[in-house]
C-alpha positions as CSV (number, residue, x, y, z in Angstrom):
1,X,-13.1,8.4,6.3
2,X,-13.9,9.3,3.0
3,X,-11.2,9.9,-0.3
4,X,-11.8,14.2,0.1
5,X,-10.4,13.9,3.6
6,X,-7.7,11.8,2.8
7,X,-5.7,13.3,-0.9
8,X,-5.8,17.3,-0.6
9,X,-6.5,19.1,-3.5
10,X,-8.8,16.2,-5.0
11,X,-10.9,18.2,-6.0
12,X,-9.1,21.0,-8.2
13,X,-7.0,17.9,-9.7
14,X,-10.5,16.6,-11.0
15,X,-11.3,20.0,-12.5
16,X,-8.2,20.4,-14.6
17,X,-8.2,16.5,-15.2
18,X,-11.9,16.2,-17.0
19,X,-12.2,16.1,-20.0
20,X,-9.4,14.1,-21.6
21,X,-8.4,14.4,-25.1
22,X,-10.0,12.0,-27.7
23,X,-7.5,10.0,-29.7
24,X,-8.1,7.9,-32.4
25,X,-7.4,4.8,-30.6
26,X,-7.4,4.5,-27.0
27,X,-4.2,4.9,-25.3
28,X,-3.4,1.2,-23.6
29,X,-2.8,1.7,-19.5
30,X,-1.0,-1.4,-17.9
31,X,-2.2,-1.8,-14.2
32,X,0.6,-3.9,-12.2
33,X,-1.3,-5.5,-9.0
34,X,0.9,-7.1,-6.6
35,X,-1.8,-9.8,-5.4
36,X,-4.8,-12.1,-7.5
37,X,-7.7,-11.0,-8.4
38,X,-9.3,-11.9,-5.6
39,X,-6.8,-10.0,-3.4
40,X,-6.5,-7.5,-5.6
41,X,-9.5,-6.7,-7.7
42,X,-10.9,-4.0,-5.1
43,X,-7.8,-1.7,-6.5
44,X,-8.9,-2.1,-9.7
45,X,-12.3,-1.1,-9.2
46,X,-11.1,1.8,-7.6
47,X,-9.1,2.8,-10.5
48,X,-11.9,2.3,-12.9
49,X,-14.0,4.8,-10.7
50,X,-11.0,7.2,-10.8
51,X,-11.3,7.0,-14.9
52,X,-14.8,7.4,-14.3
53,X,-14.0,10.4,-12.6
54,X,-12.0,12.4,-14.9
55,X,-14.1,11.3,-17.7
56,X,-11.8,8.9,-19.2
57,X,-13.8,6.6,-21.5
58,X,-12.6,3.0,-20.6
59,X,-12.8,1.6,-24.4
60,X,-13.2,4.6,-25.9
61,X,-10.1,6.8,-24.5
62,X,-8.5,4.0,-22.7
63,X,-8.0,0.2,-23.0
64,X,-6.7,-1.7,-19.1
65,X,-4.3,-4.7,-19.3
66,X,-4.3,-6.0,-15.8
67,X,-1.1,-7.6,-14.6
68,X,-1.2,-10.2,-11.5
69,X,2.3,-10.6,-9.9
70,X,0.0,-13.0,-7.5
71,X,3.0,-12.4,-4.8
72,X,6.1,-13.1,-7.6
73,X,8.4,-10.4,-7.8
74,X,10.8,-12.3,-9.7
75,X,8.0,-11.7,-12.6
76,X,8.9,-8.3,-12.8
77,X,11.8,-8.0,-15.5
78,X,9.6,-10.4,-17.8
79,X,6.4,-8.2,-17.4
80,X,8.2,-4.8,-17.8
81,X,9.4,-6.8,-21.4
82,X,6.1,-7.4,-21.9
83,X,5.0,-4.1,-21.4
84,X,7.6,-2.5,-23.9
85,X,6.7,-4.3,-26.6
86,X,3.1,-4.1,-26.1
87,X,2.5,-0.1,-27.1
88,X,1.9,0.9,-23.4
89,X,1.3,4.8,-22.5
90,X,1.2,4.5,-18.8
91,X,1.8,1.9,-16.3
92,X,0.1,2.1,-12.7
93,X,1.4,0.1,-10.0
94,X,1.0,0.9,-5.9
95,X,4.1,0.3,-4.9
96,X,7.6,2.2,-5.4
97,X,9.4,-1.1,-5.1
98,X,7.0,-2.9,-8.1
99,X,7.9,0.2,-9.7
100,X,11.5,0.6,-9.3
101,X,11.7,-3.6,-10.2
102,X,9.5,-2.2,-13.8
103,X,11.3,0.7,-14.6
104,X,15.1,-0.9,-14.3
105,X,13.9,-2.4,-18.0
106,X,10.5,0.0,-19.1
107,X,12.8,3.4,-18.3
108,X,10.7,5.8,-21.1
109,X,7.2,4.7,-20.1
110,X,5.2,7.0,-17.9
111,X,4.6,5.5,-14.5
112,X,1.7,6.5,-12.0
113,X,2.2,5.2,-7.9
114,X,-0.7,4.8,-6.7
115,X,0.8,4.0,-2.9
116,X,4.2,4.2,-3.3
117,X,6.2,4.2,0.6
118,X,8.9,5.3,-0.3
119,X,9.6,6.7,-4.0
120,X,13.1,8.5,-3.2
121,X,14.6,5.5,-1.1
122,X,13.6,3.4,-4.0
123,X,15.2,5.6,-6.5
124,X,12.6,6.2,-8.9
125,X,12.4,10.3,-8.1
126,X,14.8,12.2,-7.2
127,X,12.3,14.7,-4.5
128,X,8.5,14.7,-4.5
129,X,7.9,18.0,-5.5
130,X,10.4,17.2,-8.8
131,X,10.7,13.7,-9.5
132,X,12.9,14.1,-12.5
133,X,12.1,10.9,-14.5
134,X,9.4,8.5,-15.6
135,X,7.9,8.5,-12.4
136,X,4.8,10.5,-10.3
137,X,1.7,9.4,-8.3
138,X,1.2,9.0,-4.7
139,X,3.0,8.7,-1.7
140,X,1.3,6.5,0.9
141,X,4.2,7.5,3.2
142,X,4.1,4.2,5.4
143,X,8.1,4.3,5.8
144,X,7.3,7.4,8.5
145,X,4.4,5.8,10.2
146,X,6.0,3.0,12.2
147,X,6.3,4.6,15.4
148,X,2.8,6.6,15.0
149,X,1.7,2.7,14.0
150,X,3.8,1.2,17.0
151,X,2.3,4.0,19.4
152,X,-0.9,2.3,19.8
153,X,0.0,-1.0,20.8
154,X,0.9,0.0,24.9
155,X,-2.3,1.9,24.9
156,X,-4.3,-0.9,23.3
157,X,-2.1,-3.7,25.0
158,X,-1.2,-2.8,28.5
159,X,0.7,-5.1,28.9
160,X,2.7,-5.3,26.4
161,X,6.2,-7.0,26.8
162,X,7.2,-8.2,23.5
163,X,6.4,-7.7,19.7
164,X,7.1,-9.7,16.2
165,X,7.0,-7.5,13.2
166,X,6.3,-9.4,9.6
167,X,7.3,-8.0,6.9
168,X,8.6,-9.7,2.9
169,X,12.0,-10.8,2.4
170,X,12.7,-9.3,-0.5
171,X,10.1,-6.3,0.3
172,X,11.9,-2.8,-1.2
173,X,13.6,-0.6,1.7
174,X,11.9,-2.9,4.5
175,X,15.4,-2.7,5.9
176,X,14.9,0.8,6.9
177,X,11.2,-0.1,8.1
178,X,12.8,-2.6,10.6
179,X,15.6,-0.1,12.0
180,X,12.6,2.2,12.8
181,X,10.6,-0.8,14.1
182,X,13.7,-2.2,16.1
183,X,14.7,1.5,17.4
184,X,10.8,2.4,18.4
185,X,10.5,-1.1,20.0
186,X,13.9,0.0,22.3
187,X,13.0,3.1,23.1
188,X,9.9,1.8,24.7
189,X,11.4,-0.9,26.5
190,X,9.8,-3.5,24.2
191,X,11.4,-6.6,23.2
192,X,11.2,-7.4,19.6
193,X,12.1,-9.6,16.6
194,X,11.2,-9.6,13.0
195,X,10.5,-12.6,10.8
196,X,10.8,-12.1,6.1
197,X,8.5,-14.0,4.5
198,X,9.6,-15.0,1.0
199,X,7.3,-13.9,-1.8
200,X,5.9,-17.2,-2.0
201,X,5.8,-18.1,2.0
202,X,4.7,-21.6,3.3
203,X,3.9,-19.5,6.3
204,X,6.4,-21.9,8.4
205,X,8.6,-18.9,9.3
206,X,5.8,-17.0,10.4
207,X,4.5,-20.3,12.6
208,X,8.2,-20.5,14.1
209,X,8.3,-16.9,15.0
210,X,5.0,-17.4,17.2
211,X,6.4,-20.1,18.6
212,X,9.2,-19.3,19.7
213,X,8.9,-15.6,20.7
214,X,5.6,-15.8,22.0
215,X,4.9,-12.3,21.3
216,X,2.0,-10.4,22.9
217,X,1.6,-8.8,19.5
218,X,2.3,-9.2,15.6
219,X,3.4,-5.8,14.2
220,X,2.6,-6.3,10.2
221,X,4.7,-3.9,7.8
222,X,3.8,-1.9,4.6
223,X,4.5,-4.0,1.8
224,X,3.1,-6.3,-0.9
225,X,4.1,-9.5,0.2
226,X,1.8,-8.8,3.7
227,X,-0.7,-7.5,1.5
228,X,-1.0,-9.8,-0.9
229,X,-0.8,-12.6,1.2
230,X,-3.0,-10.8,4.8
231,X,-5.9,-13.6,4.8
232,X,-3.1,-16.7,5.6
233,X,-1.5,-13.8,8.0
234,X,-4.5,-12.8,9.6
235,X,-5.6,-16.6,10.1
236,X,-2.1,-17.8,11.7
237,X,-2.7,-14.7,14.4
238,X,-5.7,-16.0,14.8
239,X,-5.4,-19.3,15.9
240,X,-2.6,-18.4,18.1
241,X,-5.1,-15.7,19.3
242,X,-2.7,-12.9,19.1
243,X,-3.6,-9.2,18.0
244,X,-2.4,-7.9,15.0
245,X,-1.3,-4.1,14.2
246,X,-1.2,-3.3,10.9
247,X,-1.0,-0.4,8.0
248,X,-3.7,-1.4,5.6
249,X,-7.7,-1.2,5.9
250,X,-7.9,-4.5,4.3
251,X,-5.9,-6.5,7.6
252,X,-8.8,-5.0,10.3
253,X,-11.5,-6.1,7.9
254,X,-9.8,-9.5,7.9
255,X,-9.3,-9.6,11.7
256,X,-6.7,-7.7,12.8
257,X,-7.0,-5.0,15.8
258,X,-6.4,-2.3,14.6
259,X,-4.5,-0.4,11.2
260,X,-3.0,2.7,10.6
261,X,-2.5,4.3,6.9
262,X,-3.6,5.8,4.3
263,X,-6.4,4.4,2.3
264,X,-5.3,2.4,-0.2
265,X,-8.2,2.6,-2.5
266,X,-8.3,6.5,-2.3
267,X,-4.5,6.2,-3.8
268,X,-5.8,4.0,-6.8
269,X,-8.6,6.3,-7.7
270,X,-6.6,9.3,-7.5
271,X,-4.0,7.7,-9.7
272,X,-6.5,7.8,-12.4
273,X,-6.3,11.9,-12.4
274,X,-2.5,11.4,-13.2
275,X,-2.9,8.7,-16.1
276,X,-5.4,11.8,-17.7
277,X,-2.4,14.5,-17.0
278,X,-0.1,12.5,-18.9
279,X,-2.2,11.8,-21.7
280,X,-2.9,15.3,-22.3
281,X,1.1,15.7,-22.3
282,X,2.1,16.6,-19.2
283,X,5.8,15.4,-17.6
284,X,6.1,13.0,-15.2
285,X,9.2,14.6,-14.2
286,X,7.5,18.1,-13.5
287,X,4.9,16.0,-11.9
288,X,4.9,16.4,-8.5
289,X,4.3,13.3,-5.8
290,X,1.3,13.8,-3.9
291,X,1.5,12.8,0.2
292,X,-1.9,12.3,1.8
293,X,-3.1,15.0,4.1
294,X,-5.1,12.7,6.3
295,X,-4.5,8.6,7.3
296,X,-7.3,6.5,8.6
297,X,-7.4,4.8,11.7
298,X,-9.7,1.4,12.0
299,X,-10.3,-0.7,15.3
300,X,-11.9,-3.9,14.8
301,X,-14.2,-4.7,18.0
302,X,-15.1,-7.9,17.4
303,X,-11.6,-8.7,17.4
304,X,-11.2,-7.1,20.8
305,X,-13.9,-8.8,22.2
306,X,-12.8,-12.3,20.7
307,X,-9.3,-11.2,22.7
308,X,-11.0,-10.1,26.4
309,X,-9.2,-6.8,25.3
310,X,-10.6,-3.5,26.3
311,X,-10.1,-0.7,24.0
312,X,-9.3,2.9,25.7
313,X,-12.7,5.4,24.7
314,X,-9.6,7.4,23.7
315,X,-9.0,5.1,21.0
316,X,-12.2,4.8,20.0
317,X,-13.1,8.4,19.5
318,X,-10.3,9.1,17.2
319,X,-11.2,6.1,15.0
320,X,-12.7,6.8,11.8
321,X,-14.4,3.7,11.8
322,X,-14.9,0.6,14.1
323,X,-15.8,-2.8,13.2
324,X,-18.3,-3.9,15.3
């Protein structure tokens, strides 16, 4: 699936967006990513070709200070002191958690989401379509995909008796992504269980949960804790040889069966369009949060094979891409 199918009205935002006013010195944009570089670089990138895109002049209009939480959270009230005293016009972060953990010290400086799950049960906007303070962007909208995300596992897994969801400890409103997980799970007769990793996990909950549930299935939630920290995730699935469910592109390129979302990377570039708004002057509060119009679904075949599963042609005709 490509980034027009994904953000609607890409296209028109790129329009108004072009252009961006010259200043005499280029306007400095913090990007917070919750990983390394290794993790993490690929939302960079994307948010370089989103500046590209709006013909904002990286050196020339704009100067990036990349930030690396590499999984600690607890970094975040130091870094948003950092950012204060640094001159910063406009911080991008993905998530509305990294965000809300920023702007409880950084509450004048112009935020952008570039995946944020859940921006009003984090409390940094008041509604999307009138955030009413520092904050705008994109809504990935993961908090409402659990059971759409939960729904393929009995067609993929016939079988199905019992599921472990992952999600981070101290991962913002994962409490209301496990009642939805836990009521979901209920409703389909589906035994279930749910183990936090700490943001910096020796994976030994993770190892204890297999073991001792046994699960027919690991049910991986939105946040960055999983994301940062997918490869040691997607490694302890597989030598347990257990399929993995997941929202983000980047865990069925590592392995797992399948993922559900919206694309990441199209949520970085796109950010890019909002950094441009506010340096021309517009109001983050007036701003309103985008939702995506479209969310990509990803089966990784090899995986399946690996697994003796066999994947419904149902499935695999609504995929927009399989990994064979």
């Amino acid at each position: 699936m490509r980034r027009r199918d994904l953000l609607g009205g890409t296209a028109a935002g790129m329009l108004v967006g072009s252009g961006a006013a010259r200043g005499a010195d280029p306007a400095r944009i913090a990007v917070v990513l919750s990983g390394t570089p290794q993790t993490h670089d690929i939302f960079l990138a994307a948010f370089r070709r989103g500046l590209v895109q709006v013909r904002l002049v990286e050196g020339q209009d704009v100067v990036l200070a990349p930030h690396y939480l590499q999984g600690d959270f607890s970094r975040l009230p130091a870094l948003a002191a950092t950012i204060i005293g640094s001159q910063t016009r406009v911080v991008v972060a993905a998530s509305s958690g990294t965000i809300a953990g920023l702007r409880r010290t950084a509450t004048s400086i112009p935020m952008v989401m570039a995946a944020g799950s859940d921006p009003i049960g984090a409390g940094v906007a008041a509604s999307l379509a009138r955030p009413g303070g520092n904050v705008t962007g994109i809504t990935s909208q993961y908090v409402d995909l659990v059971e759409k995300q939960f729904g393929f596992l009995p067609e993929m897994l016939p079988g199905l008796r019992r599921v472990l969801g992952l999600r981070g400890a101290n991962a913002p409103n994962s409490g209301r992504r496990e009642d939805e997980f836990l009521r979901v799970a209920a409703r389909l007769a589906i035994a279930a269980d749910v183990v936090a990793l700490p943001d910096h996990p020796d994976f030994g909950e993770l190892r204890a949960g297999v073991a001792a549930q046994r699960p027919d299935a690991i049910f991986v939630f939105s946040d960055p804790v999983t994301l940062t920290h997918h490869g040691a995730i997607m490694a302890i699935a597989h030598a347990a040889r257990i399929p993995v469910v997941a929202p983000f592109r980047e865990f069925a390129q590592a392995g797992a069966l399948m993922s559900y979302g919206a694309s990441l990377v199209a949520g970085w570039e796109r950010a890019a369009w909002f950094v441009d708004r506010i340096l021309k002057g517009a109001n983050p509060a007036e701003m309103p949060i985008e939702q995506p119009t479209r969310f990509e679904l990803v089966i990784n075949m090899k995986t399946a094979r690996a697994l003796g599963l066999s994947i419904p042609a149902s499935a695999l005709a609504g995929a927009d891409e399989v990994i064979e």
